[in-house]
N, C-alpha and C positions, 0 to 999 in steps of 0.2 A: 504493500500500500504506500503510496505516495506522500509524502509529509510536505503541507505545506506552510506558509506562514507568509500572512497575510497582513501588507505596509498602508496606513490609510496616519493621516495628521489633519486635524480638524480646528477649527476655530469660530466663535459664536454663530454654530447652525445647528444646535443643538437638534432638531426635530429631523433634519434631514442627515443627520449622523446618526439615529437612531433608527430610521427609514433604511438607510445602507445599510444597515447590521443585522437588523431583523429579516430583509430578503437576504444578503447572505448567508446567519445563520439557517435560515429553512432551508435553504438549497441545498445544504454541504454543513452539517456541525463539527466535522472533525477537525475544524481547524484553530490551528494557532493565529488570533489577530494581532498584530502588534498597533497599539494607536495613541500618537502623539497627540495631546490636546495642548495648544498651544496660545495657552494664558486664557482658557475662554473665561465670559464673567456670567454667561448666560445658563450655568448648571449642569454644562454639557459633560463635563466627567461625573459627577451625582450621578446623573438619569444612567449612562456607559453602564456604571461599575452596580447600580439597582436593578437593571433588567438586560446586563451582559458580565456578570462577576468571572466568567472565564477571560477575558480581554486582558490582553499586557497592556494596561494602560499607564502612559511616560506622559510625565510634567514638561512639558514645553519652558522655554524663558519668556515668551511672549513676543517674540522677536525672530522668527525660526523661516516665517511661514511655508509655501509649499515646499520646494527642494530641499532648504535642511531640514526643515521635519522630518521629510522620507528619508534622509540621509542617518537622523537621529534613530527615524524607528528601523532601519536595515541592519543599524550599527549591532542592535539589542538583538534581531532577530539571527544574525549570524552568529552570535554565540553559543547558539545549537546548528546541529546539524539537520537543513532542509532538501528536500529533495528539487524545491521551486520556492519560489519567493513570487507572489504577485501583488503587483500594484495597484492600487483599485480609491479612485475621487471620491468624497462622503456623499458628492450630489447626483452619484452613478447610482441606478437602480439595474440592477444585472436583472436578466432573464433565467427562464430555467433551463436553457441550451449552455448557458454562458461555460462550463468546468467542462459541458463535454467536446463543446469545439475547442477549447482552448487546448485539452490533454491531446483532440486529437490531431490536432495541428502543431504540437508539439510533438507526437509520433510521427508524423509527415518529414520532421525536420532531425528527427534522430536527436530530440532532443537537446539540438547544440546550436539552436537560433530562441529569437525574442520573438512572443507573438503579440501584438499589440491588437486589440480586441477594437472591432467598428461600434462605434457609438452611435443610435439615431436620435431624433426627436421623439416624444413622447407619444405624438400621432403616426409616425412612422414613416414619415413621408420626406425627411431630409436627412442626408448624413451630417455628421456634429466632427466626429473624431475618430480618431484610429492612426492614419499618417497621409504622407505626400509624397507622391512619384517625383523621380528626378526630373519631371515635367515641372511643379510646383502644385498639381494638381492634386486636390481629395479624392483619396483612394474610393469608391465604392464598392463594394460588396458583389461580386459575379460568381463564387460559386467556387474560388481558386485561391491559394495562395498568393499574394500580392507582394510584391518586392517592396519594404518604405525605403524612403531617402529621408525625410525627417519626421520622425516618431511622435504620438501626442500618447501622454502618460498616464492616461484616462483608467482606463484596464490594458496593463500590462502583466504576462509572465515570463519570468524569467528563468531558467532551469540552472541547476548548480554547476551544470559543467563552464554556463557561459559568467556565473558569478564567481569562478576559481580564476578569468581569464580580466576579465573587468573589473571587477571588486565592485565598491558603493558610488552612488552617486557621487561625482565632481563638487567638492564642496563652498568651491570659487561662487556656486547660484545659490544666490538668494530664491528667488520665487520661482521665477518659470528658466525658460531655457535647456533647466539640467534633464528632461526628458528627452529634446533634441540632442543636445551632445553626449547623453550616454548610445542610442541609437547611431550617431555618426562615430562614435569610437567599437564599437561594437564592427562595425560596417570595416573600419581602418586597420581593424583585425580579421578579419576574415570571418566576419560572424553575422551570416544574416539577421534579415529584421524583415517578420513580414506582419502583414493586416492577416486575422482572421479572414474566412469564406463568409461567413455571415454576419450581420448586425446580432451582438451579444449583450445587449445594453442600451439603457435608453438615459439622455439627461439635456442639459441647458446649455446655451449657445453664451460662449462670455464674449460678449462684442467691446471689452474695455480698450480701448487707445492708451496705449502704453507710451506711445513716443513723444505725443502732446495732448498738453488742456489746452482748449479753449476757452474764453470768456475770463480771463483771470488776468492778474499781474505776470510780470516776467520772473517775479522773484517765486512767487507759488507756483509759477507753470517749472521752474526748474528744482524747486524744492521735490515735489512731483515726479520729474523726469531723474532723480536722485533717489526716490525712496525704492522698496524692495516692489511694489508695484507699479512702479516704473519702467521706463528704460535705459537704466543706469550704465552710462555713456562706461564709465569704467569698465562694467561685467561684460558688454556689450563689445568691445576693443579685445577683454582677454577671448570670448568665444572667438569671435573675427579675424582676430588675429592666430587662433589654434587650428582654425579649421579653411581661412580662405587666406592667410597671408599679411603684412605687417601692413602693406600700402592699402589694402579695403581697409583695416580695422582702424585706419587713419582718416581714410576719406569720411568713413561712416561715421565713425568717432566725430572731426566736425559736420557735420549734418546735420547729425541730433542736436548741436548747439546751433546751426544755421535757423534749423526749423521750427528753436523755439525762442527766439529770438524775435522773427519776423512779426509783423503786424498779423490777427486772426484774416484781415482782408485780405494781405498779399499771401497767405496758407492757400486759402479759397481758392485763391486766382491761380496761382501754380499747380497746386497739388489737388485740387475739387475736396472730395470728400473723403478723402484716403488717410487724412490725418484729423481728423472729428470725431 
């Protein structure tokens, strides 16, 4: 039997962290959960540890968010030995396909690739997540194995042979990114990365603009483009510059300060709606 142990960090969403735990547990009890709550104030460890007292539940500093949390709860969960580690969003509600496409697309690959699981919308009628062809394009769901070029962290698994070769998430990300760059080191190693065959999961579309505010001063719009939900030019230069070269991670590097610089008009006018 398979042992897995299962990476999720959470912050004041209490209802919908209890929502992911409870289709989880029905699906599949045998598992180890490891779950980082990270400083919530809204009870969300109470409710955890009152109607899930099996859960590794880890004290956050409050200051963690997505990527080191996972990084926190991966660190705990390697101290045993698993057979898989899978990654799974507190705002994901899996399906009851979800463990057996994943095992079996994991048997497809011998075990020794990442399967990043297709996310829809809750109607069913758009894809959300999973990854992107070296097109730049959202993978959809055909029925196949799907090669990713850059990974969304949604539901992922990862099998022990490929976490003996990678280890833990990149600890350089704050928030986002470290799902991308564990999928492109993955890839730089000779370790595929593919989409599930099917949508395994259903959850919400985060349309946040990371690279600029609008409507604001220049001093909040870069306080902003500095904070962990942000796109902090720093984090943003070391990715660019590991994976496309010193002269992007320059150019881009100032960009991000071009573009939040400018007037919200002159954004408009050059770039329409692509930074809004």
């Amino acid at each position: 039997m398979n042992r897995i142990a299962v990476l999720l960090t959470c912050f004041n969403r209490k209802q919908k962290t209890i929502n992911c735990l409870t289709h989880l547990f029905k699906l599949k009890s045998d598992l180890d959960v490891y779950l980082v709550d990270d400083g919530s104030t809204d009870g969300t460890s109470k409710a955890v540890l009152n109607e899930f007292p099996q859960v590794n539940l880890i004290n956050g500093s409050g200051n963690l968010f997505w990527n080191k949390g996972m990084n926190l709860a991966w660190e705990h969960a390697s101290k045993k030995d698993y057979d898989f580690y899978l990654w799974l969003n507190d705002d994901i509600i899996i399906y009851e396909n979800c463990f057996d496409e994943l095992f079996s697309c994991t048997e497809l690959t011998e075990n020794k690739a990442i399967i990043s699981g297709i996310i829809e919308t809750s109607d069913k009628k758009n894809i959300l997540y999973g990854g992107y062809d070296s097109n730049k394009n959202l993978i959809k769901p055909n029925g196949q194995l799907n090669s990713v070029r850059n990974m969304n962290g949604n539901v992922v698994i990862v099998p022990k042979e490929v976490y003996k070769v990678l280890g833990n998430l990149d600890i350089h990300y704050h928030h986002d990114l470290g799902d991308v760059d564990y999928g492109l080191r993955a890839q730089n190693n000779g370790i595929g990365v593919f989409t599930t065959r099917v949508a395994i999961a259903s959850g919400e579309k985060n349309d946040i603009c990371r690279v600029r505010q609008n409507n604001t001063t220049i001093s909040k719009r870069f306080k902003k483009l500095y904070s962990p939900l942000g796109a902090n030019p720093k984090i943003i230069f070391y990715y660019r510059n590991k994976y496309f070269g010193f002269i992007n991670a320059v150019c881009y590097f100032a960009f991000l300060h071009f573009i939040n610089i400018i007037p919200d008009k002159l954004n408009k006018l050059i770039f329409g709606n692509r930074y809004i």
